[in-house]
Phi, psi and omega in degrees: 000129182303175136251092172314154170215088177278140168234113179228189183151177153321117182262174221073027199231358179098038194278321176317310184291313160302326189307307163314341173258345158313300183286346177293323186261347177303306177305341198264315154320336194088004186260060158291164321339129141259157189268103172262110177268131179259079182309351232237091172306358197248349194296169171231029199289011193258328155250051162227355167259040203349055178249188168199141187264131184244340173227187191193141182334317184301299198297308190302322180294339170272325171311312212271307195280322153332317176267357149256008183257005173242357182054022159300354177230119166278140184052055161235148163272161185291318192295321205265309203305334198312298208310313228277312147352315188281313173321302181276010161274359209261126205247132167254117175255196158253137185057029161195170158216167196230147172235159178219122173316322208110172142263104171279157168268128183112140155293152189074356189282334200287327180285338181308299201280293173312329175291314187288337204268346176272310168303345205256320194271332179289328194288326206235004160328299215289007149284010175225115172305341168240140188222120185205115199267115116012007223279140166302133186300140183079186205265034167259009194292295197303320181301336153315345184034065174285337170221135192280347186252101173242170145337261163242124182267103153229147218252101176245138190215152153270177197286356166317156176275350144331287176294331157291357155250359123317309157356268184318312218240357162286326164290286209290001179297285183326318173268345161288317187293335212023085170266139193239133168218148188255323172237146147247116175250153184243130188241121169262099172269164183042047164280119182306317198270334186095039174230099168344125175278154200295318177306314188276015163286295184309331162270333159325303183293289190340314196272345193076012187332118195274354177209130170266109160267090190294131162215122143010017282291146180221152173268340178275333206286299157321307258244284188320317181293325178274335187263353161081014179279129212296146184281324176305001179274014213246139170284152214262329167321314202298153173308306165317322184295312191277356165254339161304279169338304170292351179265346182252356180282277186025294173273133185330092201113357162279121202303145158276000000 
């Protein structure tokens, strides 16, 4: 059985970046394969993992319904070319692989697309002992279900009153959707000061948060993101890492 791991928030707070230092670090642990999903048509989370993505659930399905609307693939069912489309999107790295929902093309595509990419994940999760999903930023992602169940839900906002009443209202999202999750960590991500802010004690309590998490505003962390260079470059050192590190002791069987 996988242990999911979701990320979602506001966007511009860094969600990518956290996502990418999940996986960066699960692998440095050893708890491979991880399923790295990139839910975000607009995310890059495949160059802060520093792979690259050449086809994405979105690409196969336009791929898959052209060649069968021109009848270039004989004695394929549409449903097997699909499959077989996705199989090769699926990027293998070491010690992860990435599937990326995409862009579809056309209007109306995205629920399309999401279904497979929900089916694709129910098929082939429980081969990865981790599973850690990428979601697109603001609340229309969760209405999306892509998995009705995780692990761990974390909710990254910055330190703003904006982004912390995103929060908030993505935790009661969760519960009109009954998206079922067993821990919520709340993450304040890029703080000018490094000090929790008092709303977010106050979103703690309100979501029941099993964890209020602060980070830092970082300049390698900034440095790497803007030049669009991979987290693995980051030292076991970096402050950001080591609050990532600390956020994953969470889970269950892991030392504090």
């Amino acid at each position: 059985m996988s242990y999911i791991i979701a990320v979602t928030g506001k966007g511009g707070v860094g969600k990518t970046t956290i996502s990418s230092l999940i996986i960066s670090r699960l692998v440095a642990a050893g708890k491979t394969p991880v399923l790295a999903v990139d839910a975000d048509p607009n995310s890059c989370l495949d160059a802060a993992l520093g792979v690259s993505i050449t086809k994405t659930v979105g690409s196969a399905r336009e791929e898959t319904k052209k060649a069968a609307g021109s009848g270039a693939v004989q004695g394929v069912s549409k449903q097997q070319m699909l499959e077989m489309k996705i199989e090769e999107s699926l990027v293998e790295s070491d010690g992860f692989d990435l599937i990326a929902m995409g862009r579809p093309e056309g209007p109306g595509c995205y629920c399309y697309a999401n279904n497979v990419l929900r089916s694709v994940i129910k098929a082939i999760a429980d081969n990865y002992p981790f599973v850690v999903i990428d979601n697109e930023a603001g609340l229309e992602n969760l209405s999306r279900r892509i998995v009705q169940k995780v692990d761990l839900l974390v909710m990254v906002s910055d330190a703003s009153a904006r982004g912390l009443d995103t929060v908030t209202r993505l935790h009661g999202l969760t519960h009109e959707m009954e998206i079922e999750y067993k821990k919520l960590a709340v993450v304040v991500n890029r703080s000018q000061s490094g000090v929790t802010p008092q709303a977010a004690e106050r979103v703690k309590e309100v979501t029941q948060a099993d964890l209020l998490m602060c980070i830092a505003n970082d300049p390698e962390v900034a440095g790497l993101s803007e030049a669009g260079e991979s987290v693995n470059k980051l030292s076991g050192q970096n402050q950001t890492v080591q609050c990532i590190d600390t956020l994953l002791t969470h889970i269950p069987g892991e030392s504090t």
